[in-house]
SERO-4910 file (N, C-alpha, C, O; in steps of 0.05 Angstrom, whole numbers):
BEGIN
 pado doro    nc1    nc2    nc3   cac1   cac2   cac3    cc1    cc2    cc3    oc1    oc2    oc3
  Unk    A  -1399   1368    177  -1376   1375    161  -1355   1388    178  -1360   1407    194
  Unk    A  -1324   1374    173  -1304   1398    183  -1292   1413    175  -1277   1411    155
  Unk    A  -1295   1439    194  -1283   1461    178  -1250   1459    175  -1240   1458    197
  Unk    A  -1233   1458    156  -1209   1453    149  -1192   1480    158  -1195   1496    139
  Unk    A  -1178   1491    175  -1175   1516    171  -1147   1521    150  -1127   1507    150
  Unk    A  -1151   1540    137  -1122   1545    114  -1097   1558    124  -1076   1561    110
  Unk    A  -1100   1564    150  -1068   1576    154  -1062   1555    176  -1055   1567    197
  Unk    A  -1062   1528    179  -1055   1515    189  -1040   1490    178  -1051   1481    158
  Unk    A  -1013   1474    187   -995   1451    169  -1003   1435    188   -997   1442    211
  Unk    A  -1016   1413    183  -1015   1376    192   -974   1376    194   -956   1389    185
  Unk    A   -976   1352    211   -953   1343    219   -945   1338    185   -926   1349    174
  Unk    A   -962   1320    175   -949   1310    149   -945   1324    133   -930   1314    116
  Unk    A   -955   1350    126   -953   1370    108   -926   1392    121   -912   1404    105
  Unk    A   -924   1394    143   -899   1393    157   -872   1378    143   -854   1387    129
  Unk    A   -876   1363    149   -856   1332    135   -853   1335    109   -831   1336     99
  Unk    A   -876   1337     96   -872   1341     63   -860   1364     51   -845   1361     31
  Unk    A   -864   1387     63   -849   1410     65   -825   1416     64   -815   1431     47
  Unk    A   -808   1400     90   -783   1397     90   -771   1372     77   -747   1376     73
  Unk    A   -777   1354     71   -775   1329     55   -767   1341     33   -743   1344     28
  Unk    A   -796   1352     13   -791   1345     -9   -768   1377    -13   -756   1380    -34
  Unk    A   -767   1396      9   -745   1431     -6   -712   1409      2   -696   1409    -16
  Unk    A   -706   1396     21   -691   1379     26   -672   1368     -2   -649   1368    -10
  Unk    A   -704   1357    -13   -697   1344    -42   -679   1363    -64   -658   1362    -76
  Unk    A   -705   1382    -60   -697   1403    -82   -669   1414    -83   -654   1420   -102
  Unk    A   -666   1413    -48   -634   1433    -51   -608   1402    -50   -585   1403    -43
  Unk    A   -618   1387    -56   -591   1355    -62   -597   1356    -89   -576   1358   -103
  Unk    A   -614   1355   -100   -613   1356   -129   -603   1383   -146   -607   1385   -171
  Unk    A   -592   1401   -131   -587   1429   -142   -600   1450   -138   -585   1469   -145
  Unk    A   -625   1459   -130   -632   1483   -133   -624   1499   -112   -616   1493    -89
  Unk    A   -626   1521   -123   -616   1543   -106   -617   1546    -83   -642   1546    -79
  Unk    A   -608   1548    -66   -611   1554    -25   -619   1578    -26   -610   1594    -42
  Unk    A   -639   1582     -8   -657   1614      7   -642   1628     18   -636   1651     13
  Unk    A   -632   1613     37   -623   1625     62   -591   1621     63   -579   1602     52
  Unk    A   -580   1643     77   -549   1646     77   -540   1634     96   -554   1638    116
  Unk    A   -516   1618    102   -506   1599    122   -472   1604    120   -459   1609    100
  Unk    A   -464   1602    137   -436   1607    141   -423   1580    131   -404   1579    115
  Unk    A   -434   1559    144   -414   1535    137   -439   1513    120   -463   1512    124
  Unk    A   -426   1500    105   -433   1475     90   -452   1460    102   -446   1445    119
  Unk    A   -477   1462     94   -500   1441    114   -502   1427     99   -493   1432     76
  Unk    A   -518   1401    105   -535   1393     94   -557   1395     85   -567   1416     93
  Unk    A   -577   1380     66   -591   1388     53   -609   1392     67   -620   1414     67
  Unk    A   -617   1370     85   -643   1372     99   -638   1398    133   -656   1405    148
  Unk    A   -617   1404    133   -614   1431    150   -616   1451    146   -626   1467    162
  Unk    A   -603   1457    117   -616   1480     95   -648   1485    100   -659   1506    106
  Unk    A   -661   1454     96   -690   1455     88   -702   1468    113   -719   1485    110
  Unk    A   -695   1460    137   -703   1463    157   -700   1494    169   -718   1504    183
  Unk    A   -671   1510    161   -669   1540    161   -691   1552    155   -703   1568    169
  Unk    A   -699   1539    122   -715   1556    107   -736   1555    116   -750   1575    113
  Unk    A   -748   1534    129   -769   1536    149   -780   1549    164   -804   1557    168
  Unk    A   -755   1553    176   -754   1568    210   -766   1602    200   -784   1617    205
  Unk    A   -744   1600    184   -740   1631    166   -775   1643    143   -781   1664    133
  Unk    A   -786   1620    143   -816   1622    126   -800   1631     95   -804   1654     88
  Unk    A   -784   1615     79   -784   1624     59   -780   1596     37   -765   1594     17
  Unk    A   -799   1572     50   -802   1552     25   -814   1556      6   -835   1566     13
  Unk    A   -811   1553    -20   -821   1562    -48   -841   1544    -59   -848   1541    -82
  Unk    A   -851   1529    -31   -865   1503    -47   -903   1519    -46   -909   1541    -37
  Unk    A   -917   1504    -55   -948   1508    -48   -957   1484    -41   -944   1466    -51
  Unk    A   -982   1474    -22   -991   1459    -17  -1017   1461    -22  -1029   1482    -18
  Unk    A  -1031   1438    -31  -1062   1438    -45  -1072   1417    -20  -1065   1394    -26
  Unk    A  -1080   1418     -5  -1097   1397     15  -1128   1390     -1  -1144   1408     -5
  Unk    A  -1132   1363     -7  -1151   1354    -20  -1169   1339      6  -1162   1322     22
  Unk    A  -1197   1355      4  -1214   1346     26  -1227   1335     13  -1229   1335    -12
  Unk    A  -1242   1318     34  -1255   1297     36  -1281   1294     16  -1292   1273      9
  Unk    A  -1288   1316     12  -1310   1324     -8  -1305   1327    -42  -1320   1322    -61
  Unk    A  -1281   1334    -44  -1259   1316    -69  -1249   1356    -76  -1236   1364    -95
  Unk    A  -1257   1370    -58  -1250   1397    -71  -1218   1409    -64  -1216   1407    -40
  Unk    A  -1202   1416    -71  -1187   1428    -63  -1184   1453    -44  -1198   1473    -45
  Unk    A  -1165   1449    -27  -1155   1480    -12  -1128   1489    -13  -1112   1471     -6
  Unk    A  -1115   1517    -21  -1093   1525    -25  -1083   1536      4  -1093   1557     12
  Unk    A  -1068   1526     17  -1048   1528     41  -1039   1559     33  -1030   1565     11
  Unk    A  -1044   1580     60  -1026   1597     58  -1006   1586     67  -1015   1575     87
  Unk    A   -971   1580     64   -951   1563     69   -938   1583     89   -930   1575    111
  Unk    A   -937   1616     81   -914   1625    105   -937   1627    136   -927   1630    159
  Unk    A   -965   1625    132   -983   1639    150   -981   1598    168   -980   1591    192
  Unk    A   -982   1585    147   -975   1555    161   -964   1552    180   -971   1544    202
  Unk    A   -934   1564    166   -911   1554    185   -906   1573    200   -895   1564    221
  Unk    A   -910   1602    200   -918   1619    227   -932   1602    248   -922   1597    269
  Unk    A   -955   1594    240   -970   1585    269   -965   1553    271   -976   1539    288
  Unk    A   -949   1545    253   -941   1515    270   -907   1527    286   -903   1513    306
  Unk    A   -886   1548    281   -869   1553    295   -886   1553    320   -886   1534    336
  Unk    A   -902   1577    324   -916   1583    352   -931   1566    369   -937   1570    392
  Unk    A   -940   1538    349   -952   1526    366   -933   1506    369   -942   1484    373
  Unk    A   -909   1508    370   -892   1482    368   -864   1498    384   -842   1489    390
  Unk    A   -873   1518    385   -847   1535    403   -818   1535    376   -797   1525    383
  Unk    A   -819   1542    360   -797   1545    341   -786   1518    335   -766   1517    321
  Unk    A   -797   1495    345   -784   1469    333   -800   1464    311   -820   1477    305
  Unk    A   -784   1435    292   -793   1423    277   -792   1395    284   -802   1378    269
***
């Protein structure tokens, strides 16, 4: 069996992250983070990233059919560090 660890984001859970807050903030919802000039959506999404303040939760469904709840800011802490502050 593998151990799944919970404060860690897969590339795609990465992606889904910023994808779907991307969405959220073209369809209207509120922006996190303060910006001087007019971004776009998916640069917004990507601030809020950097910044650890997406509002989303992620459920990772293993292989055994059980669920696991993503800590999301402890995620994207250690995918910043392991990725040097990129996305």
């Amino acid at each position: 069996m593998v151990a799944w660890p919970s404060d860690k984001l897969t590339r795609f859970e990465t992606a889904r992250l910023v994808g779907a807050r991307s969405l959220q903030i073209a369809l209207g919802a509120p922006v996190l983070v303060k910006s001087e000039e007019a971004l776009e959506s998916i640069k917004l999404a990507k601030l809020e990233f950097k910044e650890k303040i997406i509002p989303i939760t992620v459920k990772r469904k293993l292989p055994e059919g059980t669920e696991m709840v993503i800590d999301v800011k402890k995620g994207i802490e250690n995918w910043l560090i392991d990725h040097n502050g990129e996305i």
